[in-house]
Structure formats: C-alpha cells, structure tokens
C-alpha positions as CSV (number, residue, x, y, z in Angstrom):
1,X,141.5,-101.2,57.2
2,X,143.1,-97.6,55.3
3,X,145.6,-96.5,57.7
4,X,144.6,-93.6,59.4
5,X,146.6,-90.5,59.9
6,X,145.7,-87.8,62.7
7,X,147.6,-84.4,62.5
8,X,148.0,-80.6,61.2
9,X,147.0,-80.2,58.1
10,X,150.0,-78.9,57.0
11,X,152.1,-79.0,60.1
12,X,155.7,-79.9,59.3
13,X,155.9,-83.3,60.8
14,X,152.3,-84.4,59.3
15,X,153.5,-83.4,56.4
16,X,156.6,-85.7,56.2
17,X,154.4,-88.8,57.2
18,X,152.1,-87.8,54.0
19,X,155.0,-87.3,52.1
20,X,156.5,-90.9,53.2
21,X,153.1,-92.3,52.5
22,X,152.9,-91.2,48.7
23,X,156.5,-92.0,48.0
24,X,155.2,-95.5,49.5
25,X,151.8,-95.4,47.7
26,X,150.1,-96.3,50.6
27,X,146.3,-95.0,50.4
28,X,145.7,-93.3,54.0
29,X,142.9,-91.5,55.4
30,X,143.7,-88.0,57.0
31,X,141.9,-86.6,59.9
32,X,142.7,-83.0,60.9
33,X,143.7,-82.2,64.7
34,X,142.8,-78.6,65.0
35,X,145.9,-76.8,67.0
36,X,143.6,-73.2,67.0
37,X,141.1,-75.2,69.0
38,X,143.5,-77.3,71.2
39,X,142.2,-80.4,69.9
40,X,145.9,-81.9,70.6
41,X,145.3,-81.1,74.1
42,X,141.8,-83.5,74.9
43,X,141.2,-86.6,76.5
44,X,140.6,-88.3,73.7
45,X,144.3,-87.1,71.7
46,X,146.1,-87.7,74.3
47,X,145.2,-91.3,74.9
48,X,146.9,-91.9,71.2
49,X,149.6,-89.3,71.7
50,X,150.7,-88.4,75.4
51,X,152.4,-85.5,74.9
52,X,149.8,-83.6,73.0
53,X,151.6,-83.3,69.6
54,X,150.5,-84.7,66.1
55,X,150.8,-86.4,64.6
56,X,150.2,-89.9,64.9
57,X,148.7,-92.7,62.7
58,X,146.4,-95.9,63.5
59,X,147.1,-98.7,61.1
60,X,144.6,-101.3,61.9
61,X,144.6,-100.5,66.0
62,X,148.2,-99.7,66.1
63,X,149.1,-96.7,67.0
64,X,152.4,-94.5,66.6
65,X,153.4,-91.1,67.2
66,X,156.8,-89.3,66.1
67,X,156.9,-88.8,62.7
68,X,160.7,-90.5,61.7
69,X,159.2,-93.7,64.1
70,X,156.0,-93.5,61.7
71,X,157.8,-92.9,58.3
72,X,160.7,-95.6,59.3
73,X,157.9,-98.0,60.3
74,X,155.9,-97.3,57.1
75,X,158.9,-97.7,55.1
76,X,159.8,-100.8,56.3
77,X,156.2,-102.3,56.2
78,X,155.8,-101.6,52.4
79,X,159.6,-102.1,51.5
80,X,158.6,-103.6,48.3
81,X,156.2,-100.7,46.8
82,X,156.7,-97.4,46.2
83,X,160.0,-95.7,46.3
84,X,162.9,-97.7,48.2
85,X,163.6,-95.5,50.7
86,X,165.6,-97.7,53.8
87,X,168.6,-100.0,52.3
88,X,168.4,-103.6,52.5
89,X,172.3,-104.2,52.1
90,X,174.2,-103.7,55.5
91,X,176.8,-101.3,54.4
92,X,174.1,-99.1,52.2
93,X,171.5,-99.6,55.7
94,X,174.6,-98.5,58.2
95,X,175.2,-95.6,55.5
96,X,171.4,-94.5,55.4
97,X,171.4,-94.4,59.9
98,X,174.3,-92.3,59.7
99,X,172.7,-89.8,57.0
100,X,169.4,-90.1,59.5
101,X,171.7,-89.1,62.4
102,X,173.0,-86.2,60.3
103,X,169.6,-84.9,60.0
104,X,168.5,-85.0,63.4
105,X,171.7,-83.9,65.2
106,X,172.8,-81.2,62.5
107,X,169.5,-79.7,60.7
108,X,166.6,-80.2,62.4
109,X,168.6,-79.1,65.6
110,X,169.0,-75.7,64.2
111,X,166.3,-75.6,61.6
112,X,163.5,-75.8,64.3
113,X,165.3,-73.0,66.4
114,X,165.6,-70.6,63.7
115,X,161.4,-71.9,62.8
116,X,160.4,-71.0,66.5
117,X,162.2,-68.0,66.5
118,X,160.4,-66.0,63.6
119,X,157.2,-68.2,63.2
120,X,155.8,-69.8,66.5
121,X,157.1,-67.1,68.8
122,X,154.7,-64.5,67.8
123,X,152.1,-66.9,67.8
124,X,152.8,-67.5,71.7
125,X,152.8,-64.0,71.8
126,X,156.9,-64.0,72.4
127,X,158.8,-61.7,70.9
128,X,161.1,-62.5,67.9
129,X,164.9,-61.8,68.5
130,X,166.7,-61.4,65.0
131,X,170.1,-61.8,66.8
132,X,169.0,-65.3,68.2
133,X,167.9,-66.3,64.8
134,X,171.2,-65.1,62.6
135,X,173.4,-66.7,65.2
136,X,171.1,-70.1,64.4
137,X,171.7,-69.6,60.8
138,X,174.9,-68.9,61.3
139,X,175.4,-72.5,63.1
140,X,173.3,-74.1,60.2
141,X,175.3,-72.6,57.7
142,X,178.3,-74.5,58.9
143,X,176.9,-77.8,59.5
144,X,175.6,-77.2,55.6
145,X,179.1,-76.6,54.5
146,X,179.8,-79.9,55.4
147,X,176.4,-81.2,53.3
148,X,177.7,-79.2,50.5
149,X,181.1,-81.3,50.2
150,X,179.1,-84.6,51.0
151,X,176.3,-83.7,47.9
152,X,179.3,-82.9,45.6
153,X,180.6,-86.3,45.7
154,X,177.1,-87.6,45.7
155,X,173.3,-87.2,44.7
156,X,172.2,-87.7,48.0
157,X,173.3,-87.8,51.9
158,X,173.9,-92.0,51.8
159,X,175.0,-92.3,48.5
160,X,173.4,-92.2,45.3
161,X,169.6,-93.6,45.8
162,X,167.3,-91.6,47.7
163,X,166.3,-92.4,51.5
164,X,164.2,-91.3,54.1
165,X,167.2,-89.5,55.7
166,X,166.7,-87.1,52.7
167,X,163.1,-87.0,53.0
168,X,163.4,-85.6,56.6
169,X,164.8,-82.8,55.3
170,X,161.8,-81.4,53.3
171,X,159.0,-79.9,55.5
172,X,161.3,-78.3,57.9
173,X,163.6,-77.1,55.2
174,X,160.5,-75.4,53.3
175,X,159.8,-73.5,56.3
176,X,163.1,-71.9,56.4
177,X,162.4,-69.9,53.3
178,X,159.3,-68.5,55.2
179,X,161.3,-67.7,58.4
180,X,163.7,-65.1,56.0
181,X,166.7,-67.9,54.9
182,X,167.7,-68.3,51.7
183,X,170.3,-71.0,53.2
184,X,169.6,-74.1,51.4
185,X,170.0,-72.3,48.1
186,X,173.4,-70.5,49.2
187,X,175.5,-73.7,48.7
188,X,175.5,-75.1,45.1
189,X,175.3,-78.6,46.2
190,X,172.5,-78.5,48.5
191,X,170.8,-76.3,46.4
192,X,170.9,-78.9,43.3
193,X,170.2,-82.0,45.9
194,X,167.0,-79.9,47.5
195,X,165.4,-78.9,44.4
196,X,166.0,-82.2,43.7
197,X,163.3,-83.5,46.4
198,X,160.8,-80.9,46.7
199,X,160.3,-81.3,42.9
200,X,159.3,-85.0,43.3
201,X,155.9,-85.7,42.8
202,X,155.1,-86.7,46.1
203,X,156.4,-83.5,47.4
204,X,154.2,-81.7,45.2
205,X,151.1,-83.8,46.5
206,X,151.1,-82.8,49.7
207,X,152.9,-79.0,49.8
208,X,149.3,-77.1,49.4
209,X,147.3,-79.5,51.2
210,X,146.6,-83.1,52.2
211,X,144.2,-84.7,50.9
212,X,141.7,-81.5,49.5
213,X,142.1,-80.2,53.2
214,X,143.3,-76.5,52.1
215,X,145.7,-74.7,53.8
216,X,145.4,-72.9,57.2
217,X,147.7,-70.7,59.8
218,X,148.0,-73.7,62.0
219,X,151.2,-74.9,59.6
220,X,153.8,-72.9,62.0
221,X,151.5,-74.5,65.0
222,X,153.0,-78.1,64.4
223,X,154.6,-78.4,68.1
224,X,152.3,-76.6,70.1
C-alpha cells in the first residue's frame, strides 16, 4: 500500500513530511484536510490525530502525527534510498540529535512566534503587535549568531552531510520572508547554508504545491 499523507496543502509541517518524502523517494499519496472548512476538527480527523492538527500519515494502517516523529520515522524506514539523512555512526547520530535539538529549542521556538504574530493572528481576527514580533526577531537573531559561527566551520548544523535537522529548518524558515524578515539572509553563513537547501530539488517539488494540489490561503492555517 502507497503511504498515505493527510494535511494542508501547503501548511508548513505538511510540507516538511513531503519534503522528507522526496528526499527519500518514497511515492505517497496526498489527501488535503481543509483548515477553511474545519475538516481538522471532525470525528473522523480526530480519531487519526487527537489534537486536531495535520498532518499525519497512514503507511499501511499505521498511523503518525507530528511531523519530526513522521519524517524521523520515514527516514529511518528507507535509510538505504534516497538521501541519507539520520547518521548510522554513533558519534555522527549523537551530532545529528544535538543539531535536531538546536532546531526545536532555538528556531522553531521563535520562528513560529514571529509566524503567528504577522500571519495567523489576523486570520483569528487578533491584532498584530509589531513590537512583539521585532522583539522575536530580535531573540532569533541571536540564536542565529551562534548558527552563523557553527555554518562557518561547516556546510551544515552536524557536520558536513546533510540531515533532517537541516531539513526542519525549511518550511518555517520560508515563511519568515512572508512575515517581513530578511533574517536568514542577514548572516553570511546561514545565508549560503539556506540557499543551500531550498535550492534542492526536493524543495523545489513541493514549494508551489504537493502533488498538482495548487496553492491556497490555508498555508499560514497549519496550526489551527
């Protein structure tokens, strides 16, 4: 059976799970959850994901949600296709978990603040507070300081193959750029090592759409 994958068509956390999946060359099926409608919300969603996000895949009656648990479990299922994305060696693995740590506890921390400040607020019909979101980037800005000096002695955050640490980094860190912050392309390092990512062909697969599915305004609606 084709591994099915449930979510936002271009919500940011669907689209890392595609991303992982065509890095991995594994042929999915995509099934869009529409956010406008409250499809999350149903029954019949929340029997597969409880807490009425997306996304979540079923690969043959097994079903996952959170998108690092899904991309970790996809990488490790098809270690030996695709691109090699979760180190075998124990030194390069324990390297790789403490770039995934970085990710979680010092971008995506910050990143999805500044993201629900200027996107999803309005859509909750919140107002947006410029202050709140400087003072994020602000906070982002030095944790990227410290990427900056990592990138310059390496290509990427574990060393010098790509991971899925660095992966995590791409949907959210798109959506900056559409929230107002140049940030990632303020510090020479990152810069190099993000252009580096989103130019890879996987990247480019799913960054319009997934699977033919074209583009809609549910994109900022990924955690609603």
């Amino acid at each position: 059976m084709v591994l099915q994958l449930y979510g936002s068509n271009i919500g940011y956390c669907t689209r890392l799970v595609a991303l992982v999946l065509y890095e991995k060359n594994v042929p999915f099926e995509f099934h869009v959850v529409d956010l406008l409608k409250g499809e999350q919300k149903s029954w019949e969603h929340r029997q597969k994901q409880p807490f009425a996000l997306v996304p979540y895949i079923d690969d043959d009656g097994f079903i996952l949600y959170e998108s690092r648990a899904i991309c970790h479990y996809i990488a490790t299922k098809y270690a030996d296709q695709g691109t090699p994305l979760i180190p075998k060696d124990l030194k390069a693995n324990a390297l790789y978990q403490q770039a995934a740590s970085m990710e979680i506890v010092y971008f995506a921390e910050y990143a999805e603040k500044a993201i629900q400040e200027v996107l999803i607020h309005p859509l909750k019909g919140l107002p947006t507070i410029p202050a709140v979101f400087q003072a994020v980037i602000v906070q982002l800005s030095a944790k990227l300081d410290v990427y900056d000096q990592i990138l310059a002695k390496q290509r990427y955050l574990a060393g010098n193959e790509i991971t899925l640490a660095d992966l995590n980094h791409v949907p959210i860190g798109t959506m900056l750029e559409m929230a107002g912050s140049n940030i990632l392309q303020a510090k020479p390092n990152v810069k190099r090592w993000f252009e580096e990512l989103t130019a890879r062909p996987a990247w480019q697969a799913v960054k319009g759409d997934i699977h033919g599915i074209p583009p809609k305004r549910e994109m900022v609606m990924a955690h609603l």
